[in-house]
N, C-alpha and C positions, 0 to 999 in steps of 0.2 A: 499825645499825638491825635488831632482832630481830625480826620480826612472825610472830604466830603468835595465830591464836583457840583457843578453845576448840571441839575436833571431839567431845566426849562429846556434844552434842546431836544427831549425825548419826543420822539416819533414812532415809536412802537414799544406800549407796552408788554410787558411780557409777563403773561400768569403763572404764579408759583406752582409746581406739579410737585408735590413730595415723590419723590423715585424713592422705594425700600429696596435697600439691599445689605448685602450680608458684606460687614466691614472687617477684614481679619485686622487687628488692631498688634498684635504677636505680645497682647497684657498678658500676663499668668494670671492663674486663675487667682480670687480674692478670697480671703478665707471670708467665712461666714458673717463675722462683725462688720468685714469694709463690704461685704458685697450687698447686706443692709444699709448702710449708711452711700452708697450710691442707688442704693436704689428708692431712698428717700430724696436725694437730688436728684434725680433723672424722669421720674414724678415731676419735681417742679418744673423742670426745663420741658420738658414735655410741653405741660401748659401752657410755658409761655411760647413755644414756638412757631405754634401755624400765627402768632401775631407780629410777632419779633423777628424773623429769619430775615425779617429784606426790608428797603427804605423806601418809603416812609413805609412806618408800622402800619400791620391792617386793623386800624381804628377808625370808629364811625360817630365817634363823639367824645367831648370832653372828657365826658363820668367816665367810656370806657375806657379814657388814656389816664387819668387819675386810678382806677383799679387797676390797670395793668402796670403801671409805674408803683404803686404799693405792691403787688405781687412780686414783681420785677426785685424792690427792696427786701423784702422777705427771704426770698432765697440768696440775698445778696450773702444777709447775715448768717441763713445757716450752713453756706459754703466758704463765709468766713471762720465760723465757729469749728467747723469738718477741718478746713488747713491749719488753724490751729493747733489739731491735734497732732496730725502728722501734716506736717510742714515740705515734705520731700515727695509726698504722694504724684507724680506725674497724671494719674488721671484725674484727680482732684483738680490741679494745676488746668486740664483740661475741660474741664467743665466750667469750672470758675469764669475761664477764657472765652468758654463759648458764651456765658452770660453774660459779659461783659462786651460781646460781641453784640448781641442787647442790648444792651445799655447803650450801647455805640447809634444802635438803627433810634432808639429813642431819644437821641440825642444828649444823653446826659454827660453833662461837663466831665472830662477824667477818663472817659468807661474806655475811649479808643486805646491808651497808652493801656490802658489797665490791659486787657484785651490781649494787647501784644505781651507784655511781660509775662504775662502765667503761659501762654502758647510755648512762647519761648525758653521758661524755663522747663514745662514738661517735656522739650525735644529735647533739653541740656539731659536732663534726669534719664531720658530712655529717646534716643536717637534716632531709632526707628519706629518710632510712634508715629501710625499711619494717623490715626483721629487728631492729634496735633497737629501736624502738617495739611491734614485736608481742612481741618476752620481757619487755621493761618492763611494757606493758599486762599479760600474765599473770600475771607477777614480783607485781603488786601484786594483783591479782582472785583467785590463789591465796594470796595474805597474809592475806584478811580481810575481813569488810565495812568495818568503817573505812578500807582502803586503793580501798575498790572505784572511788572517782569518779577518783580517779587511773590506775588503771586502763582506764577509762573512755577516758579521755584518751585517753591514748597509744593504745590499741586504736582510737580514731575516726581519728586519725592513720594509722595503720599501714593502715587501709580506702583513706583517702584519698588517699595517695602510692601505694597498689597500683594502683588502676585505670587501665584498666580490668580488670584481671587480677584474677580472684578469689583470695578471702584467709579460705578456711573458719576455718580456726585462730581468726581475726579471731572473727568470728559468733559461732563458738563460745561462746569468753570473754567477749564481750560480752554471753550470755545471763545469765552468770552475774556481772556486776558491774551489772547492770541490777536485778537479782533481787535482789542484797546490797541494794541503795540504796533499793528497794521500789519502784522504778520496773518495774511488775510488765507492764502492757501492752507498754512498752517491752522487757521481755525476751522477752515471749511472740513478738513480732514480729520482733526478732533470731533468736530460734530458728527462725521460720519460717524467714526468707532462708538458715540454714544447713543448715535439711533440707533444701532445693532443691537443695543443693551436697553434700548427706550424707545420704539419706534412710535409711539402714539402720541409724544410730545411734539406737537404740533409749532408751540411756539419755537422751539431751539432749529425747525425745520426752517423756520420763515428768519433766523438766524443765519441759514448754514446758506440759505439763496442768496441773502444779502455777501457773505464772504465770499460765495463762487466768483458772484458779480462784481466784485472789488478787486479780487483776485485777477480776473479774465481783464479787465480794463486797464491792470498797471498800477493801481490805485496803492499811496503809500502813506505814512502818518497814522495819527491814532485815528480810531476808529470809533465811534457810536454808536452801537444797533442799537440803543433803547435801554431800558431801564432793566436793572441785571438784579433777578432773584433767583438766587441759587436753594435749591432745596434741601 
């Protein structure tokens, strides 16, 4: 599954802000061997992230898209060699996912379906698995507006197994698969709830004007603000 729009209509880019915050996830805790062996994967994703999170990759040359595509490989194998072992691991399943979600922004042939299949089976595996459900939900709100109700989904999921813990990332994304969908009141009012939790994001502000404005005029169909990196 390849998803990809067409971004030559972009009109406002929009800078990636990393929002930290505290993800209740409801994983039990890992004993000592697995919470090594993620924390050897979590290290690589790390790495690759402030490059890989959003389309096109932040890359400024060749050589660095050739090393990041060998990194990118690298932790392909040793989070295939990890599900090897245990095979039913849902956060494994998760992480795989998210890097594949990688793979997806780098465009490599496969990495979309991939992407989706391990999301999907860590929600099979544990149901309320808020970290699956919130790279799923962006996996598909950074796809496209045709992916966006999907998105949708799983992002309203990932809200609702967090609380009462807040889940900006949530918000976030959600302003922008509300937006695709034309449900433009609805993203205006997403964005609110997540400047409450983010008020310095500047970009999701020049967002949430565009949705009043669209909202206020009747305005229906998908939507476009710009180019959607979710942090």
């Amino acid at each position: 599954m390849e998803m990809r729009f067409n971004r030559s209509l972009v009109v406002l880019l929009l800078s990636a802000i990393q929002v930290s915050c505290a993800v209740h996830s409801g994983v039990p805790a890992a004993p000592a061997r697995d919470a090594n062996r993620f924390a050897q994967v979590d290290a690589q994703l790390d790495a690759l992230r402030p490059v890989l999170r959003g389309h096109p990759p932040e890359v400024t040359s060749a050589r660095q898209q050739r090393d990041v595509t060998r990194q990118w490989r690298k932790a392909e194998v040793v989070l295939k060699d990890e599900l090897g072992r245990a095979p039913n691991s849902p956060q494994l399943h998760r992480r795989i996912g998210e890097l594949y979600r990688f793979g997806h922004n780098l465009e490599l042939t496969g990495a979309g379906s991939q992407c989706v299949a391990h999301l999907e089976r860590a929600i099979a595996l544990k149901p309320d698995y808020v970290e699956a459900h919130l790279e799923l939900g962006v996996f598909y709100t950074d796809a496209g507006p045709e992916w966006a109700r999907l998105g949708e989904a799983h992002l309203k999921k990932a809200i609702a197994f967090s609380a009462p813990s807040p889940l900006p990332r949530a918000w976030r994304a959600l302003t922008f698969s509300y937006y695709y969908q034309g449900k433009f009141a609805k993203s205006a009012s997403a964005s609110d709830r997540y400047l409450r939790m983010a008020p310095d994001d500047d970009d999701l502000r020049k967002v949430k004007k565009l949705a009043e404005r669209a909202a206020a005029s009747g305005k229906t169909g998908l939507g476009r603000p710009g180019r959607v990196i979710v942090p």
